[in-house]
N, CA, C and O atoms as a DFTB+ gen file, in Angstrom:
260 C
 N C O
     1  1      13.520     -14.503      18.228
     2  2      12.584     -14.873      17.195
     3  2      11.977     -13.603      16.600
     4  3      11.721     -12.709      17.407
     5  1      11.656     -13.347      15.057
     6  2      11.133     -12.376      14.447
     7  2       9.781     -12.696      14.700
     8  3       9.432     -13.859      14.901
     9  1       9.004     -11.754      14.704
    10  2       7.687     -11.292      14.429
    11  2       7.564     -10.725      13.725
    12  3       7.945      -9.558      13.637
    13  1       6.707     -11.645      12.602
    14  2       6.286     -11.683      11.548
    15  2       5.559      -9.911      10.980
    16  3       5.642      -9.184       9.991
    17  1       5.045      -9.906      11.993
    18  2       3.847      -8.712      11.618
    19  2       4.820      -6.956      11.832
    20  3       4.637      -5.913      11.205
    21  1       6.014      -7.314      13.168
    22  2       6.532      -6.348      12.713
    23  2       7.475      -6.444      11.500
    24  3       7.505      -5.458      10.764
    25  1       8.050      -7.229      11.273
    26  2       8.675      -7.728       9.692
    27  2       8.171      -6.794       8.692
    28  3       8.655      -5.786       8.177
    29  1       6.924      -7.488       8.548
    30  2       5.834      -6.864       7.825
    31  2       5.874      -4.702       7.419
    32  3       5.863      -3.764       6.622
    33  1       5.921      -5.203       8.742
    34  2       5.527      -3.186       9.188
    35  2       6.652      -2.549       8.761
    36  3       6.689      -1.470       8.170
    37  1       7.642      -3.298       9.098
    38  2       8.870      -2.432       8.820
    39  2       9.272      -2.364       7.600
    40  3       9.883      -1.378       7.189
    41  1       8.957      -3.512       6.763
    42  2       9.450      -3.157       5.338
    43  2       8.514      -2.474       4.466
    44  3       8.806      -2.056       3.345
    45  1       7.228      -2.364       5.094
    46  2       6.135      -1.725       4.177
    47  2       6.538       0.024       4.521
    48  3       6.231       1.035       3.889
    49  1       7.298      -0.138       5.720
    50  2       7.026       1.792       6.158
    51  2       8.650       1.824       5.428
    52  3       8.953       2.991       5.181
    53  1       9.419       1.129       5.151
    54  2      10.640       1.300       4.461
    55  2      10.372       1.450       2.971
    56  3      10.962       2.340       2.358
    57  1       9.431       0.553       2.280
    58  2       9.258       0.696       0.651
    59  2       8.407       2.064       0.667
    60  3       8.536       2.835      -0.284
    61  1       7.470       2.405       1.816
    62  2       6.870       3.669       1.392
    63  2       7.954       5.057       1.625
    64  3       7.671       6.148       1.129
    65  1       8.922       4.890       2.255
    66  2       9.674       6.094       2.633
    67  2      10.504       5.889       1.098
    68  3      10.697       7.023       0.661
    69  1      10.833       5.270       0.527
    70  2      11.576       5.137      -0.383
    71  2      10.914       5.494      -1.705
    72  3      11.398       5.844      -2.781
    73  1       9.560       5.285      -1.269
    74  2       8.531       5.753      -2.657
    75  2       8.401       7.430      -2.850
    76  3       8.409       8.172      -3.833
    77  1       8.256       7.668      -1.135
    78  2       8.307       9.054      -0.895
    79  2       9.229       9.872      -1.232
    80  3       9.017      10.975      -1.735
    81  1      10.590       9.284      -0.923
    82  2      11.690      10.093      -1.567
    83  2      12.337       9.985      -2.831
    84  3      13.361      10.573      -3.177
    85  1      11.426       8.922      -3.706
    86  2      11.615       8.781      -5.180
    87  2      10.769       9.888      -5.791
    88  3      11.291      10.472      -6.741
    89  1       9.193      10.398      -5.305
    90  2       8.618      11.116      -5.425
    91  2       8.688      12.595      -5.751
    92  3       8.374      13.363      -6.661
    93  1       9.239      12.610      -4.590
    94  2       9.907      14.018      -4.139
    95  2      11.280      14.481      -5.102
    96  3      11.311      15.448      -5.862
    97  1      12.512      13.402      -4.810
    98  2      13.289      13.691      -5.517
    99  2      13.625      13.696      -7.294
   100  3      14.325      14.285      -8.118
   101  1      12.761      12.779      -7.215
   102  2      12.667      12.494      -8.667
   103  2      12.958      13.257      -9.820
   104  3      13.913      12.997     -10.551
   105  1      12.008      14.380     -10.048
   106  2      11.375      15.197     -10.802
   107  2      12.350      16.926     -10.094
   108  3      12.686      17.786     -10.909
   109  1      12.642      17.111      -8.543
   110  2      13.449      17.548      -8.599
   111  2      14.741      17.663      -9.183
   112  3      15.220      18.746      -9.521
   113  1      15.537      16.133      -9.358
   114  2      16.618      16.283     -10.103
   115  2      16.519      16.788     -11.482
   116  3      17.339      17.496     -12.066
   117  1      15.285      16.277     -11.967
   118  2      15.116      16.066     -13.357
   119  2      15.337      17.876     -13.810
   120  3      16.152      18.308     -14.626
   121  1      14.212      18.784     -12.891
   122  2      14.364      19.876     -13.175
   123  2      15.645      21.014     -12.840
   124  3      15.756      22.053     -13.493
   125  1      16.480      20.679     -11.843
   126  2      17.716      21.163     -11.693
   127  2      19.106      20.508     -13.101
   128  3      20.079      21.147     -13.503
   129  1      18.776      19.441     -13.418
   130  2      19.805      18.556     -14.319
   131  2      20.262      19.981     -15.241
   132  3      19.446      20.892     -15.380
   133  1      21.547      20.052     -15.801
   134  2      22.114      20.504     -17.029
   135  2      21.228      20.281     -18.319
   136  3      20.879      21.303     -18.910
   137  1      20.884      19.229     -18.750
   138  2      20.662      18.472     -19.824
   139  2      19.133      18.685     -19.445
   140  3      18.921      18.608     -18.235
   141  1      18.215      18.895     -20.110
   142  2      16.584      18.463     -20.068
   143  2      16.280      17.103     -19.562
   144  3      17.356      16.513     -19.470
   145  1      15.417      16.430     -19.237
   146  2      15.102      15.105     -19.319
   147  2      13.916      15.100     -19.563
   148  3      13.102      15.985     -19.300
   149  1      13.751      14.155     -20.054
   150  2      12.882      13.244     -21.183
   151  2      11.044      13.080     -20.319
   152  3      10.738      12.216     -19.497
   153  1      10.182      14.127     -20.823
   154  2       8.953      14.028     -19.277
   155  2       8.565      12.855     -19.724
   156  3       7.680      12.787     -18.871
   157  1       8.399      11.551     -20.489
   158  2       8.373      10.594     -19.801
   159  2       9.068       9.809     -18.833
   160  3       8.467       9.241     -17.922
   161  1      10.054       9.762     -18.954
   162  2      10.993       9.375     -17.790
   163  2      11.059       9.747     -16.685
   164  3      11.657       9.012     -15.900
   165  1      10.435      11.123     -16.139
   166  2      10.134      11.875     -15.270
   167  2       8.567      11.004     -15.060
   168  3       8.611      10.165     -14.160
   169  1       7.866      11.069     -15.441
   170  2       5.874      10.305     -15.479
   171  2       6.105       9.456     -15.339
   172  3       5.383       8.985     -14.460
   173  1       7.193       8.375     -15.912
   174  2       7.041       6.893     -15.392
   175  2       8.204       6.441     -13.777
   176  3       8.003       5.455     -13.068
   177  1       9.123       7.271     -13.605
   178  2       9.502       7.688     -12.337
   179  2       8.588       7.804     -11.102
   180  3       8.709       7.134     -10.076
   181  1       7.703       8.700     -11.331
   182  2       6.690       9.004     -10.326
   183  2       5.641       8.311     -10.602
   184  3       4.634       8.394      -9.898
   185  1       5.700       7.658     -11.483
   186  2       4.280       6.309     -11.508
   187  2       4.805       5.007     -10.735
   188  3       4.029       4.358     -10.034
   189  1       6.016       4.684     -10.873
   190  2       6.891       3.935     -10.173
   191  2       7.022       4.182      -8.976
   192  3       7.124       3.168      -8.287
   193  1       7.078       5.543      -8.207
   194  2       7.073       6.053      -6.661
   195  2       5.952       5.739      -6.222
   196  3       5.868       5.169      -5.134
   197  1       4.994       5.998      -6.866
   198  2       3.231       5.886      -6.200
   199  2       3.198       4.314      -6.001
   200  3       2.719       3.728      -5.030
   201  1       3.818       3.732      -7.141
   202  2       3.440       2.247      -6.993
   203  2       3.946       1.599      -5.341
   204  3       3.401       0.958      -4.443
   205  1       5.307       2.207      -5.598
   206  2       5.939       1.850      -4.006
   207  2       5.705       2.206      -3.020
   208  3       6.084       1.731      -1.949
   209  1       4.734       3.512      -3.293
   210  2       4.038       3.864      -2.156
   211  2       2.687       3.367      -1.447
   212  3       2.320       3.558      -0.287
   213  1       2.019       2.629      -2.555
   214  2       0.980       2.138      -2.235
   215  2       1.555       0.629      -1.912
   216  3       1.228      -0.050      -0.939
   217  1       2.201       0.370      -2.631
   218  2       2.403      -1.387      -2.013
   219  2       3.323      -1.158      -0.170
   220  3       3.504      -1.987       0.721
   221  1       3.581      -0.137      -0.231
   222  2       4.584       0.201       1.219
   223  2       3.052       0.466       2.557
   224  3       3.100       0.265       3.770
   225  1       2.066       0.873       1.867
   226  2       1.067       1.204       2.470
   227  2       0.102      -0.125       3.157
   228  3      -0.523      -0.327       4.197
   229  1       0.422      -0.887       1.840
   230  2      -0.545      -2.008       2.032
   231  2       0.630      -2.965       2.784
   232  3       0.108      -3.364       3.825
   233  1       1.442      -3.276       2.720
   234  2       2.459      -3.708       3.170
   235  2       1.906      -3.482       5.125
   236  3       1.298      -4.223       5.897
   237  1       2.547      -2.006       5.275
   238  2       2.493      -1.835       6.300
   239  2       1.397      -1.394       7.113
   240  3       1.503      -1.124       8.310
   241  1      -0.068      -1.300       6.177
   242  2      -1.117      -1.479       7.009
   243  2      -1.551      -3.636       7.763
   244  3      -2.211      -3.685       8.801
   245  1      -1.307      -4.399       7.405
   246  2      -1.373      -5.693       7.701
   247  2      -2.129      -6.479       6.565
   248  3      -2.300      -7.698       6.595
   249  1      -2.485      -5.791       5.738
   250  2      -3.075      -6.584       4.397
   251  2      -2.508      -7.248       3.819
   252  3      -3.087      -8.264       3.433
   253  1      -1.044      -7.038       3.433
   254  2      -0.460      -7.612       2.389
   255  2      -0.057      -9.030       2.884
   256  3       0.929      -9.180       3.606
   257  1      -1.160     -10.492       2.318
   258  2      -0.652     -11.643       3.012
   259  2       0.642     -11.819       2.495
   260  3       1.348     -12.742       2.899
């Protein structure tokens, strides 16, 4: 049988590792790329990481009913 709460934990510390390495990598690629990229696309990238990082947070602190 699953438990619920680690369920919980595990996918919140999984969406935040994934936020983390959207974060991180993100804006790295952007600045190594051939081609320039577009700094919004880069700003809404990492507005998109934070988001997953905070819902990964709340997730995996026990808040998120």
């Amino acid at each position: 049988m699953l438990d619920r709460t680690k369920v919980k934990h595990r996918v919140g510390e999984s969406i935040r590792e994934i936020g983390i390495l959207a974060l991180v990598f993100g804006p790295l690629d952007a600045y190594f790329a051939p081609q320039p990229s577009e700094g919004r696309l880069v700003a809404l990238a990492a507005a998109l990481a934070l988001l997953l990082i905070a819902a990964g947070i709340i997730l995996e602190s026990g808040n998120g009913r």
